[in-house]
C-alpha positions in Angstrom: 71.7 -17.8 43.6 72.0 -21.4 45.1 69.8 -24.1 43.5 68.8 -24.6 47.3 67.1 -20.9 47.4 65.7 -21.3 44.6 64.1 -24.2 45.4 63.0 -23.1 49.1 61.3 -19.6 47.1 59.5 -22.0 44.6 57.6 -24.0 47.5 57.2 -21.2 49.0 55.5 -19.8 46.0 53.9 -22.3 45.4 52.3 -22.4 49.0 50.7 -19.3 48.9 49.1 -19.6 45.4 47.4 -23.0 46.6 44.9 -21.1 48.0 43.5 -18.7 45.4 43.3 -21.9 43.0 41.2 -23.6 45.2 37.6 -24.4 44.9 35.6 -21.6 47.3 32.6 -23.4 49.1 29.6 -21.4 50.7 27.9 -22.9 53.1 23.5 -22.7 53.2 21.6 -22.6 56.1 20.2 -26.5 56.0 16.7 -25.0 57.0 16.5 -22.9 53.9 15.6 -24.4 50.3 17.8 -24.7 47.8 17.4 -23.1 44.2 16.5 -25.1 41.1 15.9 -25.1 38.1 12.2 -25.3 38.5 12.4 -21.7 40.7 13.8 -19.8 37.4 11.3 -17.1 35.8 10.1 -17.9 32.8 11.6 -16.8 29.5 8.8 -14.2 27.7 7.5 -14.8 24.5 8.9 -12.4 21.7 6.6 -10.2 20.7 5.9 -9.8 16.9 5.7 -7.4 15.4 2.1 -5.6 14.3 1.0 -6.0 10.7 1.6 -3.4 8.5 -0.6 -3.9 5.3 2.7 -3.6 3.4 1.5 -5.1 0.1 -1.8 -2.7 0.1 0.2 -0.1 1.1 2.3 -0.6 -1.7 0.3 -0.7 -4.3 -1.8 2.5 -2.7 1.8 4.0 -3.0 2.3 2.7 -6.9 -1.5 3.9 -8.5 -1.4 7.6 -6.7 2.4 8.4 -7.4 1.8 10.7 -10.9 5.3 11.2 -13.3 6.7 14.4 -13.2 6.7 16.5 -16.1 10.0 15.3 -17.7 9.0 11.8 -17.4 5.7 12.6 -19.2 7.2 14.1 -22.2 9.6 11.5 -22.6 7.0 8.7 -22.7 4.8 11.1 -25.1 8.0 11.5 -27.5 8.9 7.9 -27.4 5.3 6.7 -28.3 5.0 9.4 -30.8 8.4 8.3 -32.4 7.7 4.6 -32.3 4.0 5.1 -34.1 5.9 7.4 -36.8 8.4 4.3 -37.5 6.2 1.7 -37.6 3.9 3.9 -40.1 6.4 4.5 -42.2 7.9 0.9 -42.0 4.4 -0.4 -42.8 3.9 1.9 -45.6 6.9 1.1 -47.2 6.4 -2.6 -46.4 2.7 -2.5 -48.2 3.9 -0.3 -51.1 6.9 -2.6 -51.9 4.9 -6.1 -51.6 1.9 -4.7 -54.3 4.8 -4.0 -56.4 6.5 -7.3 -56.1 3.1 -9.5 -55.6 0.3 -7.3 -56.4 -2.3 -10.1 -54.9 -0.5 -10.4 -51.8 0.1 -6.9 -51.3 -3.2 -6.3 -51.7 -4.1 -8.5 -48.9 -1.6 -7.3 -46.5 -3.1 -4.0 -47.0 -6.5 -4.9 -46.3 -5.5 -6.7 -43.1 -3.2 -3.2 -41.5 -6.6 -1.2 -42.6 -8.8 -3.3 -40.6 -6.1 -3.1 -37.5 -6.1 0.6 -38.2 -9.9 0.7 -37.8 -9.4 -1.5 -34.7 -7.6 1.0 -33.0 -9.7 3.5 -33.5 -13.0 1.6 -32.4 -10.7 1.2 -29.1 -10.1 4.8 -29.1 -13.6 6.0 -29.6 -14.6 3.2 -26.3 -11.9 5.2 -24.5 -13.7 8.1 -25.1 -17.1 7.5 -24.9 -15.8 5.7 -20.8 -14.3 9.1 -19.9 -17.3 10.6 -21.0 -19.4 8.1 -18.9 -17.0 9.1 -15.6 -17.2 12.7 -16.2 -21.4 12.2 -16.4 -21.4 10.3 -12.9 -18.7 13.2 -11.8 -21.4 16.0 -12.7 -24.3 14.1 -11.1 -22.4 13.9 -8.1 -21.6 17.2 -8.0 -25.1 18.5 -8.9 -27.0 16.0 -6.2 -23.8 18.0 -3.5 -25.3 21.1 -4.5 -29.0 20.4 -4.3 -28.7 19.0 -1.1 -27.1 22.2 0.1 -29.6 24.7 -1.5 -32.3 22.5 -0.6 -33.7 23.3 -4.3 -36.8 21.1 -5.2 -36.2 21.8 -8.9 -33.2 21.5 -9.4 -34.3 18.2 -7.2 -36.5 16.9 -9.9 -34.1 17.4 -12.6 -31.6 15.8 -11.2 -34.1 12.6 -10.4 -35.1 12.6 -14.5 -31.3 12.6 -15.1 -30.9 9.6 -13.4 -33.9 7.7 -14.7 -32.7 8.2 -18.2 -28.8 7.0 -16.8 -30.8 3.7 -15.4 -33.8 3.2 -18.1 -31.9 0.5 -19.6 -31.0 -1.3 -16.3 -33.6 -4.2 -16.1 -32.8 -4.7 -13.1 -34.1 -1.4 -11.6 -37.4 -1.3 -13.1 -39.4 -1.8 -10.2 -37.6 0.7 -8.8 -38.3 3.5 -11.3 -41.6 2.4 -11.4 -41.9 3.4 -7.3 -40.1 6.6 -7.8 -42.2 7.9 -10.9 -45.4 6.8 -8.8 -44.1 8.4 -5.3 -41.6 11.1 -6.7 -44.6 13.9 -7.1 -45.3 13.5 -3.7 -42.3 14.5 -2.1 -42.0 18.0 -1.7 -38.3 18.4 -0.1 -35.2 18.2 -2.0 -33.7 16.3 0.5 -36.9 13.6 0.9 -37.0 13.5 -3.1 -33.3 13.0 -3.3 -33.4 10.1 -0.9 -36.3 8.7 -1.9 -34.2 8.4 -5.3 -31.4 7.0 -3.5 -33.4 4.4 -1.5 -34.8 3.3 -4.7 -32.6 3.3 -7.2 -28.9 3.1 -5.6 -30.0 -0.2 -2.8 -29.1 -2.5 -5.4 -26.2 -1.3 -6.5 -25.1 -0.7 -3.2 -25.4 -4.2 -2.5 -24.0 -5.5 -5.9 -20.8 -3.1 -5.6 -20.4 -4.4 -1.5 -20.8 -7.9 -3.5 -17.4 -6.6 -4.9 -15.5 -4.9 -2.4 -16.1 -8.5 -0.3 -14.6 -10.5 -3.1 -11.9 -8.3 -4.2 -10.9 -8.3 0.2 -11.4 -12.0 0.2 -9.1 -12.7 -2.7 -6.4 -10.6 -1.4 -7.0 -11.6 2.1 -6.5 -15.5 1.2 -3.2 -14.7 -1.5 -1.3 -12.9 1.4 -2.0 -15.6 4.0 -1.3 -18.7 2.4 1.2 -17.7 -0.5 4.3 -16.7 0.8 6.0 -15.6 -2.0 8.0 -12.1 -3.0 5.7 -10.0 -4.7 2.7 -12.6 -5.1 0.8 -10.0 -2.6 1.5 -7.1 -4.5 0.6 -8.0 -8.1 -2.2 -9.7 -6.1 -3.9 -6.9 -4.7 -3.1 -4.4 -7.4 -4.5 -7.0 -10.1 -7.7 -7.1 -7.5 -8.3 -3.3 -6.7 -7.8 -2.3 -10.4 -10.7 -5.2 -11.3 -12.9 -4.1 -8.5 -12.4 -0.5 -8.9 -13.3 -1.2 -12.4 -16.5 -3.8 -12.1 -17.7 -0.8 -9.1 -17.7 1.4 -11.6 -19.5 -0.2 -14.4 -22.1 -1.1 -11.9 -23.2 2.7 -10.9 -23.2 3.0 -14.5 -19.9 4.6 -15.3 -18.2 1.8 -17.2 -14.9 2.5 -17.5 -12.4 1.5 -20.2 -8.5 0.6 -19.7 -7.3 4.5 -19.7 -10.1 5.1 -17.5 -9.8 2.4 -14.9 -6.5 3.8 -14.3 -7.5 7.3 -14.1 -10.3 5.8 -11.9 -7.8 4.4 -10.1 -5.7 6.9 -9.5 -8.1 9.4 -8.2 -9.3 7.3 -5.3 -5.9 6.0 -4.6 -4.5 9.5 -4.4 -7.7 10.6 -2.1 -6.3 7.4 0.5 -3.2 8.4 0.2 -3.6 12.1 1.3 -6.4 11.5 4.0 -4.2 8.4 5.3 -6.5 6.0 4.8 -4.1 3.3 3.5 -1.9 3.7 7.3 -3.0 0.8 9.7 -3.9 2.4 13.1 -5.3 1.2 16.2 -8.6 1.5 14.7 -8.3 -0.8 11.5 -6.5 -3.2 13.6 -9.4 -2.8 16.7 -12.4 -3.2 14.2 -10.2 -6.1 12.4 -9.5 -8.2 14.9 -9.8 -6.6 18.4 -6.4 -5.0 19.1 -4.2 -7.8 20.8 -5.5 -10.4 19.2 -3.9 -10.1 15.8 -0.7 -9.6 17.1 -0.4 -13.3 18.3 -1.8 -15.0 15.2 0.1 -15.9 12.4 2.1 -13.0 10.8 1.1 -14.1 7.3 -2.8 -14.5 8.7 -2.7 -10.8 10.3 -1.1 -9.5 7.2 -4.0 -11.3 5.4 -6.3 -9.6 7.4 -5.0 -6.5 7.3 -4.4 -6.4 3.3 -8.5 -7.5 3.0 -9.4 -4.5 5.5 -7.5 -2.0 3.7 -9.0 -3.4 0.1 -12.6 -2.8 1.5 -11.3 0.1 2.5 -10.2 1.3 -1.0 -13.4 -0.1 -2.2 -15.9 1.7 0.1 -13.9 5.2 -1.6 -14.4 3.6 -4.9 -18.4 3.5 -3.8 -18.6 7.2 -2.8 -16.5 8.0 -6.1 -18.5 6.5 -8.4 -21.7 6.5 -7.1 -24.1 9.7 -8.5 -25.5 9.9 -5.8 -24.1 11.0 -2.2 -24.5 8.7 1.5 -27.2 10.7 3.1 -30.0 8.1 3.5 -28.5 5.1 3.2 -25.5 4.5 5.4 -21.7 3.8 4.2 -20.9 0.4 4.4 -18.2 -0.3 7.3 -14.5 -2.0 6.7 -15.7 -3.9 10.1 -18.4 -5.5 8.3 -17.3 -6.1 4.9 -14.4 -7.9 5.9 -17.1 -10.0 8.2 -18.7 -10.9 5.4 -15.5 -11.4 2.8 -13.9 -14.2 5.5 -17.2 -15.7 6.5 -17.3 -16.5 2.8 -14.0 -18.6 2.7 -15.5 -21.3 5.0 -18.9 -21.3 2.6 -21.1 -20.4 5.1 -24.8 -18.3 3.7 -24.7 -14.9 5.2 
């Protein structure tokens, strides 16, 4: 082909792709207003995601998970192991100084017998708490049953059991002073019952709410303002074991290390299975009226949420430990105790 051709087919080419490279213009109608920027929808806000309670519901999940079998035994063989080692390691240790320095030997033996008898003062305190839980457990129990026979003796027994569980309290002398002057009068289980609860659980009612509203405050303020990994956790679990513990030591059932965490693990285990320790549209509507909590801070409605569900696991640590059931005097609310725990971190009297 000619270089002529080739030329004539190139501006020819080019002639007809002109077109398509060209800008396009479309024309408006002058009478109609031009879009701008100021005519764009709005962007919508992201929404965040509801809090979750994940540090309370963690440490629900930690203090009601039991070891299986397997894992039992092994911690059982291992301690039992470790304390035969160290006996015999201390016994030889002993025996070989009094050989060596008599004097000093001496010494050293008198110092492992008084850790020995350490121990076992520690011991017998474990004991004597589980057998201070297992009394409240069987006043509870027997107050159930008397309130569903309706049994006026059994009534009055159970009313002389608890003055002799409170005689020492200074604190409720007045109030067994009303009950022995207005018990006889009552002729009802139920009235005498009540009467007894009126009297003598009030005060610890309030002292254990007392509690529950520091224990939700504490964890409440941690989780909002300290943003670190685990702080919440060890936080709340450190809190509920303290207030589970003080609760119980104020209805009289003082509890000792091995029994705070039995303690603990009962009521734990009773949120867990009655899911008590999920956030719903209830906790979240008596918290903070639904909507609301969602647009706050997410470290604030995690705070909030952590508090709720700690007066939450201290109300069940109430109706645990308390001898006595709620029939007269009302179970305190989540609504209000959480009220009452922030109202106290701006110092106000309530």
């Amino acid at each position: 082909m000619s270089p002529e051709k080739r030329d004539d087919m190139s501006d020819d080419t080019s002639d007809r792709e002109t077109p398509r490279r060209a800008p396009r213009l479309f024309e408006l109608d002058e009478g109609k207003a031009r879009p701008g920027p100021d005519s764009a929808p709005p962007v919508p806000d992201p929404v965040a995601p509801a809090p979750e309670g994940r540090a309370m519901q963690t440490v629900a999940t930690l203090a009601a998970r039991r070891p299986s079998r397997l894992a039992r035994w092994f911690w059982s063989l291992l301690v039992s192991l470790v304390g035969v080692v160290i006996s015999v390691a201390a016994w030889n240790f002993v025996t070989g100084l009094i050989a060596q320095v008599p004097l000093l030997g001496m010494a050293v033996a008198v110092l492992f017998a008084a850790f020995v008898l350490v121990l076992l003062a520690i011991a017998v305190k474990e004991v004597a708490a589980f057998s201070r839980l297992a009394r409240m457990d069987r006043l509870h129990e027997e107050a159930v049953a008397t309130l569903a026979e309706a049994d006026l003796g059994r009534a009055r027994k159970l009313v002389k059991q608890l003055e002799g569980t409170y005689g020492h309290r200074p604190e409720l002398s007045l109030a067994r002073e009303t009950l022995a002057r207005q018990g006889p009068e009552q002729f009802d289980a139920a009235a005498l019952l009540g009467l007894a609860e009126a009297q003598l659980m009030a005060p610890l009612d309030a002292a254990a709410r007392r509690e529950v509203e520091a224990a939700a405050r504490q964890v409440a303020t941690v989780t909002a303002l300290l943003p670190l990994a685990l702080a919440d956790v060890a936080t709340a679990l450190t809190a509920n074991l303290r207030m589970i513990r003080r609760i119980a030591e104020i209805y009289g059932g003082r509890s000792g290390t091995l029994g705070s965490l039995r303690l603990t693990r009962a009521v734990m285990t009773h949120l867990v299975a009655t899911g008590a320790v999920a956030v719903g549209d209830d906790l979240i509507g008596s918290v903070a009226g639904g909507h609301l909590l969602t647009k706050l801070s997410r470290r604030f409605g995690e705070g909030v949420v952590n508090g709720a569900l700690t007066a939450r696991v201290g109300i069940a640590a109430m109706e645990v430990c308390r001898p006595l059931p709620f029939d007269r005097l009302r179970k305190p609310r989540v609504t209000n105790v959480l009220q009452r725990a922030l109202t106290g971190l701006f110092d106000r009297d309530t």
